[in-house]
C-alpha positions as CSV (number, residue, x, y, z in Angstrom):
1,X,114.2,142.5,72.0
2,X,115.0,141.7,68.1
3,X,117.3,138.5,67.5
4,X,120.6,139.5,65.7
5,X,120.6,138.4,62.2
6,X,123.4,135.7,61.5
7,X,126.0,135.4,59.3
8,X,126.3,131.6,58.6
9,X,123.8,129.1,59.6
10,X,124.0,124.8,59.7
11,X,122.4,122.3,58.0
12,X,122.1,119.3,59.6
13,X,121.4,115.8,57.7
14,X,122.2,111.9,56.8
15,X,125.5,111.7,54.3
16,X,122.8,110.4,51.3
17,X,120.9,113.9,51.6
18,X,124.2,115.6,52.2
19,X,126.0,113.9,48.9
20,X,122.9,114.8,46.5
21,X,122.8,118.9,48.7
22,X,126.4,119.1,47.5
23,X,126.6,117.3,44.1
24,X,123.4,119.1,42.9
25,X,124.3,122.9,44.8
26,X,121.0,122.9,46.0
27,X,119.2,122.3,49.2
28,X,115.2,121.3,50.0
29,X,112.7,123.8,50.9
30,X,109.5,122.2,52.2
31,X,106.0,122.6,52.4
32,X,104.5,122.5,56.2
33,X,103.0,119.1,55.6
34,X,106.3,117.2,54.6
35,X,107.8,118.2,57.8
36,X,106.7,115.0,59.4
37,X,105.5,117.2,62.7
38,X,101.8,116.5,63.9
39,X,102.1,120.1,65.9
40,X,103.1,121.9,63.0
41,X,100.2,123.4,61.1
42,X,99.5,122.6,57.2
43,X,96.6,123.1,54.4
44,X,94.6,120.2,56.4
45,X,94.5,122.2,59.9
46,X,91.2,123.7,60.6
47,X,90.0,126.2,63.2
48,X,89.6,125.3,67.0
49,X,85.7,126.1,66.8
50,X,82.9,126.3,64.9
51,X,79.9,129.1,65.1
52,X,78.2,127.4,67.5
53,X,81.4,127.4,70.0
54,X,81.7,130.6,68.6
55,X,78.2,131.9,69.8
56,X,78.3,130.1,73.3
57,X,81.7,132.1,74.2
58,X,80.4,135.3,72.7
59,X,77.5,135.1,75.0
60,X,79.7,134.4,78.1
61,X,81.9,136.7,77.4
62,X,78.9,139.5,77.2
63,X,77.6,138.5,80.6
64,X,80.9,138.8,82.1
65,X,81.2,142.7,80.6
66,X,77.1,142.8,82.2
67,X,77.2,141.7,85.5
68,X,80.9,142.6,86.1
69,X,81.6,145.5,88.6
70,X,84.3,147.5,86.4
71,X,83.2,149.1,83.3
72,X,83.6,148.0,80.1
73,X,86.4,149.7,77.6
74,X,85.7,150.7,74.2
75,X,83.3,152.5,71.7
76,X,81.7,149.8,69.5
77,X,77.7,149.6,69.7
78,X,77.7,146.4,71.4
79,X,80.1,147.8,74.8
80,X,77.9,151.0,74.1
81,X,74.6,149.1,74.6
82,X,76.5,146.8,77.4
83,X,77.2,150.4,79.0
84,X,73.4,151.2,79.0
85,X,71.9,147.7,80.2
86,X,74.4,148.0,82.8
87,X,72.9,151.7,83.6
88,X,69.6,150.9,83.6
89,X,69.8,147.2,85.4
90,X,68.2,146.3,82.3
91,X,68.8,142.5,83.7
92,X,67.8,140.5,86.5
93,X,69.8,137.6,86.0
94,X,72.2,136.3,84.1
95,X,69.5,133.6,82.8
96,X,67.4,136.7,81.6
97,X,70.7,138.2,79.9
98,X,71.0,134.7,78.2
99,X,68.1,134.1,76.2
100,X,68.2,138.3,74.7
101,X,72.2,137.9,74.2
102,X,71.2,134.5,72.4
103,X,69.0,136.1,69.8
104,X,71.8,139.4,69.8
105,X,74.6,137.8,69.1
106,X,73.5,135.1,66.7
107,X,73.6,137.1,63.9
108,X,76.4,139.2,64.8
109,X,78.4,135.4,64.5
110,X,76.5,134.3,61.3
111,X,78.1,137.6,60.0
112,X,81.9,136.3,60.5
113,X,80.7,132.7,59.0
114,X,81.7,134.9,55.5
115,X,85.0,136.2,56.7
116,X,86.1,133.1,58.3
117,X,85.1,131.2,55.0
118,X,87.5,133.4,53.0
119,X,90.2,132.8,56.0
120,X,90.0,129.5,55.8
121,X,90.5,129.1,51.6
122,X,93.4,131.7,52.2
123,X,95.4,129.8,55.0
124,X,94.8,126.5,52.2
125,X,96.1,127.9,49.4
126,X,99.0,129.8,51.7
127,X,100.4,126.7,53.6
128,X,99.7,124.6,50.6
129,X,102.5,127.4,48.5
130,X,104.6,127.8,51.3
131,X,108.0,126.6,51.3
132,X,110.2,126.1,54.7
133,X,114.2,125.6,55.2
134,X,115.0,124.8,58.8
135,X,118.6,125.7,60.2
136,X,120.4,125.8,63.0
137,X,122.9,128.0,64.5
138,X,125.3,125.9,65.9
139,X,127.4,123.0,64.5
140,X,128.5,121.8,68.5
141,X,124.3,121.0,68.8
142,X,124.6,116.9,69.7
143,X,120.7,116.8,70.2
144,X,120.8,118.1,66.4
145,X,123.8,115.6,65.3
146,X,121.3,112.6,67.2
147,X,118.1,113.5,65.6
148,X,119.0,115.2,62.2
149,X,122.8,114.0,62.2
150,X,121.2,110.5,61.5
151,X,122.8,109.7,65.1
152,X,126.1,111.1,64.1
153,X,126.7,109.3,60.8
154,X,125.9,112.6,58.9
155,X,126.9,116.2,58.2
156,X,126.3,119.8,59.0
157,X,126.8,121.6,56.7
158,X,127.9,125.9,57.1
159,X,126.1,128.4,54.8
160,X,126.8,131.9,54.9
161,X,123.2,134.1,55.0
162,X,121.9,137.4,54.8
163,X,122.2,139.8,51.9
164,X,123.3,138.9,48.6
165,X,122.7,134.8,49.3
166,X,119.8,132.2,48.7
167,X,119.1,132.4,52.6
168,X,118.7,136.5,52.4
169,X,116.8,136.4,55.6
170,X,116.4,133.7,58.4
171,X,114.0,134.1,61.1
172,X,114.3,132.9,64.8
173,X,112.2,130.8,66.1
174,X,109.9,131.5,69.2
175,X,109.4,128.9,71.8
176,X,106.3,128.6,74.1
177,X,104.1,126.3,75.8
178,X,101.1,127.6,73.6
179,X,100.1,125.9,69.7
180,X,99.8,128.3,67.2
181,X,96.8,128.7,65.8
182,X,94.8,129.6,62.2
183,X,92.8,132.3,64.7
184,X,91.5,131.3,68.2
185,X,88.6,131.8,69.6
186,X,89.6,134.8,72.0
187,X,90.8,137.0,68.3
188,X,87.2,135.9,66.9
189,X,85.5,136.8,70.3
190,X,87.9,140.2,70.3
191,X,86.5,141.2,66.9
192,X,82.9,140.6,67.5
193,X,83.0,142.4,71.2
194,X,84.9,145.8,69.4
195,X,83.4,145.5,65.8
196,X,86.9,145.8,64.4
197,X,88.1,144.2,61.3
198,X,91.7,142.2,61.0
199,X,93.4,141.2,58.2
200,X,94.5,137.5,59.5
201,X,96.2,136.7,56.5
202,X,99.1,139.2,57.4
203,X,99.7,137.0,60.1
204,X,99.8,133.6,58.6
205,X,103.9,133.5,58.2
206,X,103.6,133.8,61.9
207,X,102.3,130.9,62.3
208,X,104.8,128.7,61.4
209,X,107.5,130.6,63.6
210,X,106.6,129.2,67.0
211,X,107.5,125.5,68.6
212,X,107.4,123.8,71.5
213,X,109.6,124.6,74.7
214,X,110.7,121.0,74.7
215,X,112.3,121.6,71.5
216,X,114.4,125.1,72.3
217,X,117.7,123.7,73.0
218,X,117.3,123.3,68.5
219,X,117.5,127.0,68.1
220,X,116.2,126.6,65.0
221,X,116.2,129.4,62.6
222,X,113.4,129.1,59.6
223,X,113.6,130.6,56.2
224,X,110.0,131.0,54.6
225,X,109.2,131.3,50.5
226,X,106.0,130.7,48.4
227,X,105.2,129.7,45.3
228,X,102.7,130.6,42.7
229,X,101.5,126.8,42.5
230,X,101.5,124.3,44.1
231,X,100.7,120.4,42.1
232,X,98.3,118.0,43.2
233,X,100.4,115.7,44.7
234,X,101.1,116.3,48.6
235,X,104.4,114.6,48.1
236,X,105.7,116.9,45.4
237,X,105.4,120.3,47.5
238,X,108.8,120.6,47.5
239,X,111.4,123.0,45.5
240,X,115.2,122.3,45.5
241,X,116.3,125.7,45.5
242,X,120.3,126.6,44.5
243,X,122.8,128.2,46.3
244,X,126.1,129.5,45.2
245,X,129.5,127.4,45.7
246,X,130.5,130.4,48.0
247,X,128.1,130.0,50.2
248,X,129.5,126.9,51.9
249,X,131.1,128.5,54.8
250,X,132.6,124.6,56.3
251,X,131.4,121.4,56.5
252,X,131.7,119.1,59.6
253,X,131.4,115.3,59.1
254,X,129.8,113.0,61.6
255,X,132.2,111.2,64.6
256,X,130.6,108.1,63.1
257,X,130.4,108.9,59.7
258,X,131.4,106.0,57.2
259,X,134.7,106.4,55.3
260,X,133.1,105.2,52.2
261,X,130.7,107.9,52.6
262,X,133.1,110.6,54.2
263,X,135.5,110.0,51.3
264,X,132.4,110.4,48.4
265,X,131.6,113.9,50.4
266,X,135.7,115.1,50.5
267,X,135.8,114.6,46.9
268,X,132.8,116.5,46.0
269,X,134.3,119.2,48.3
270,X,137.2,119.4,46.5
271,X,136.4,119.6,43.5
272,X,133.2,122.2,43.6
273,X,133.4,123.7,46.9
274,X,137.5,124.3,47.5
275,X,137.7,126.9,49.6
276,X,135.2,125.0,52.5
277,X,136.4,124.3,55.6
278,X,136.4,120.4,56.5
279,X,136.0,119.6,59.6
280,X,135.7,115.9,61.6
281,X,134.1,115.5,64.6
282,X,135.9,113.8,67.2
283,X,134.5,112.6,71.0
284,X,136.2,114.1,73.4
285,X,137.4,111.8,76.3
286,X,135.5,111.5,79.3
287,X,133.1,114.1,78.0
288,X,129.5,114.1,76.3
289,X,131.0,116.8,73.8
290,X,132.6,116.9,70.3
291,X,135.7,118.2,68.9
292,X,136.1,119.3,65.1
293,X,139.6,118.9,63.8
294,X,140.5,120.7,60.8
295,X,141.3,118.6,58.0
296,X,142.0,121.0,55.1
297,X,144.4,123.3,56.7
């Protein structure tokens, strides 16, 4: 079932960030490894297992299509030849199978060592390129306005999306109690079982589309770029990408948001962005829930 694309999205951040987003008409697309997450993936994340995993798993996986009582599925030479052994009770034992399956499949492994190689420098060079803008698709979020809100002393900040804007296509994000990963072990296994080739690279965006259950009630929605380099400094994979003044739907300031700061932010409002909504956020009495009162009417 596809997610239906949204019209505006939020951004949520500390009134410093928010002052420069607004002064400047720009707003911070990341690289994986800036997004101070140790489950998210980045340049530096490497596959679950090496060849040696790789072979023992291969070979367990073989014995079970052996000595299993349904038959195997598929036409690759390696189910073909499972089919035969199985038809002639070409083993005694699972210990015989072993040591033949050993020698067999050692070099069908040592063939992917290439492939995985070339994965490997791809996924690099991809999430060291990759640029990410995180949104949200509700304003009313106080787990957002705690942990990106700076505890409510910060702003959320509308932006209209979709076609004909700088955030031409957001993506939901999935939730699950499962890590992505590069490839895993069962894909490598798949390929080596069926002789079938697959292009991981198509999948890398993927990759960075999927977080932890804990962290649903976020309902974050991601929008993913590249770039063509990327410098040597970690720190600096970053672009500050600009958006038009139209495309600030409303912004809603923090229900503890200094006046100093609240006063810096209306000022830029009205003079670049007039036609924004403001909002303030308000506690609601007796109730762990906010209301936004209007303050440009």
């Amino acid at each position: 079932m596809s997610t239906k694309q949204p019209t505006s999205l939020v951004k949520f951040t500390d009134a410093e960030t928010a002052i420069r987003i607004l002064d400047d008409a720009k707003l911070r697309w990341s690289a994986p490894c800036l997004l101070n997450d140790p489950f998210e993936l980045n340049h530096r994340s490497s596959l679950n297992f090496d060849s040696k995993g790789l072979l023992v798993a291969c070979v367990k996986a073989t014995l079970g299509l052996i000595f299993s009582r349904d038959e195997p599925s598929g036409n690759s030479p390696l189910i073909k030849a499972i089919r035969r052994w199985r038809a002639e009770d070409r083993f005694e034992s699972e210990d015989e199978a072993t040591e033949v399956l050993k020698e067999l499949l050692a070099s069908m492994v040592e063939h992917r060592d290439p492939e995985l190689l070339e994965i490997m420098r791809d996924w690099k060079r991809y999430a060291s390129r990759l640029r990410i803008l995180s949104l949200s698709d509700s304003h009313e979020n106080l787990a957002l306005w705690d942990s990106y809100g700076d505890r409510h002393t910060g702003i959320a900040i509308r932006f209209g999306c979709g076609e004909n804007s700088s955030l031409e296509n957001p993506i939901a994000m999935s939730y699950s109690d499962t890590r992505p990963e590069i490839s895993t072990l069962d894909e490598q296994i798949d390929i080596i079982m069926a002789q079938q080739k697959t292009h991981f690279q198509d999948y890398f965006p993927d990759k960075f589309l999927n977080k932890s259950k804990s962290q649903s009630k976020e309902k974050e929605w991601r929008l993913l770029a590249t770039v063509d380099t990327a410098p040597q400094d970690e720190s600096l994979w970053f672009d500050d990408i600009g958006f038009a003044s139209t495309e600030i739907r409303a912004v809603y300031l923090g229900a503890g948001m200094e006046n100093t700061k609240k006063q810096e932010v209306v000022t830029i409002l009205q003079r670049k962005y007039p036609k924004a909504r403001q909002f303030q956020a308000v506690v609601k009495n007796s109730q762990f829930e906010l209301n936004f009162e209007r303050l440009n009417p």
